[in-house]
Structure formats: structure tokens, C-alpha cells
Z-matrix of the N, CA and C atoms (Angstrom, degrees):
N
C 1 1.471
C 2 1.532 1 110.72
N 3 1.319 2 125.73 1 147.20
C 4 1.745 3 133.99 2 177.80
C 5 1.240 4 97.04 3 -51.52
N 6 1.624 5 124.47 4 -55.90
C 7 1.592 6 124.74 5 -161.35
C 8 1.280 7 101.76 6 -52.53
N 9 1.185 8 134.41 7 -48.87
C 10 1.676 9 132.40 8 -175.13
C 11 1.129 10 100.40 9 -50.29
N 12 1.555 11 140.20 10 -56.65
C 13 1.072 12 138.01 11 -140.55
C 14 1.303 13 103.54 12 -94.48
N 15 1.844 14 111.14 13 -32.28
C 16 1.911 15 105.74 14 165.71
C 17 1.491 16 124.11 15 -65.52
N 18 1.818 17 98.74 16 -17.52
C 19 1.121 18 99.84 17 177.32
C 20 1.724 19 129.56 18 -73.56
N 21 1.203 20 84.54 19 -32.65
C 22 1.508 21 111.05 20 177.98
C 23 1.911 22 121.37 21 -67.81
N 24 1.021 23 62.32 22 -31.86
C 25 1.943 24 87.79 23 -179.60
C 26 1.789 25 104.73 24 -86.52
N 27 1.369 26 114.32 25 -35.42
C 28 1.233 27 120.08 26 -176.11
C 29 1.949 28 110.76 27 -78.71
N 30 1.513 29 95.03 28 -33.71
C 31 1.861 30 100.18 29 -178.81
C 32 1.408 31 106.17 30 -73.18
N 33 1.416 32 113.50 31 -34.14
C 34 1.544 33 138.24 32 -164.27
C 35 1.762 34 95.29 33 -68.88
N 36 0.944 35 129.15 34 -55.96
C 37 1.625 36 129.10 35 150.97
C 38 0.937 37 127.86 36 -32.06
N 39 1.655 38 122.37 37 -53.71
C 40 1.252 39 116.64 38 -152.25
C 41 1.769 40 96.46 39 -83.98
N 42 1.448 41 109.88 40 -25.22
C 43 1.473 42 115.30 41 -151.35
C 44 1.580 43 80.50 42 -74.48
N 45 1.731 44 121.77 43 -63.75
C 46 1.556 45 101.98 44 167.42
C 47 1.123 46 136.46 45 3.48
N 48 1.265 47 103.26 46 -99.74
C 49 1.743 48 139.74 47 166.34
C 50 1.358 49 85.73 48 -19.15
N 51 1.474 50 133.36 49 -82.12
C 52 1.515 51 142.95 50 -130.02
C 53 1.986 52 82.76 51 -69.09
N 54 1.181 53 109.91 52 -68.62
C 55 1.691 54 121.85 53 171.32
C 56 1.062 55 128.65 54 4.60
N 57 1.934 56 90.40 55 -76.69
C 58 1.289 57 128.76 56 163.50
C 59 1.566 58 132.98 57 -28.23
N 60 1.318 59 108.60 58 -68.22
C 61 1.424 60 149.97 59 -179.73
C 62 1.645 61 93.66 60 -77.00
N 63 1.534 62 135.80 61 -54.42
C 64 1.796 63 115.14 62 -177.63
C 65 2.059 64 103.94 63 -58.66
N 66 1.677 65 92.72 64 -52.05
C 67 1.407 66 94.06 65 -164.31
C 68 1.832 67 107.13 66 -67.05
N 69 1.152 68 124.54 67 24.29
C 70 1.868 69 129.72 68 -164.80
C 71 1.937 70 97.09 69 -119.10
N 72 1.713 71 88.07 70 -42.63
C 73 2.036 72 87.46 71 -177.21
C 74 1.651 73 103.69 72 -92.77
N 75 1.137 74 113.79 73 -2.16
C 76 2.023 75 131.53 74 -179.18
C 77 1.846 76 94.89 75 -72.84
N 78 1.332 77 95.16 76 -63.35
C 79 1.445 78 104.99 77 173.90
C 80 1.376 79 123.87 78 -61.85
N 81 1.008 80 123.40 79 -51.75
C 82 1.370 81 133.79 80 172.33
C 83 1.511 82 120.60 81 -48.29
N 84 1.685 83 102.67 82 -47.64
C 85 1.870 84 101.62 83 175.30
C 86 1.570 85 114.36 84 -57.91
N 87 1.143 86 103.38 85 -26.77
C 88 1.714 87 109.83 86 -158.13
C 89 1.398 88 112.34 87 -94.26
């Protein structure tokens, strides 16, 4: 089904984003 795959595509972002954004304030403290 598409929904799996928006879904997949949608977690697949967020986990990015989430990634993104730990390793940005990781850098930033130090």
C-alpha cells in the first residue's frame, strides 16, 4: 500500500531531522 511507503518516508524524515538537530546542539555546546 502507498500509506506504508508515506509512512516510511515520513519516519525516515523525522529520524533525519531529529539526527540533524541532536548532532547541531552536540556541536554547538562544545
Amino acid at each position: 500500500m502507498e500509506l506504508d511507503i508515506i509512512l516510511m518516508l515520513f519516519l525516515a524524515v523525522v529520524a533525519v531531522v531529529g539526527v540533524g538537530a541532536f548532532w547541531y546542539l552536540a556541536k554547538e555546546r562544545k
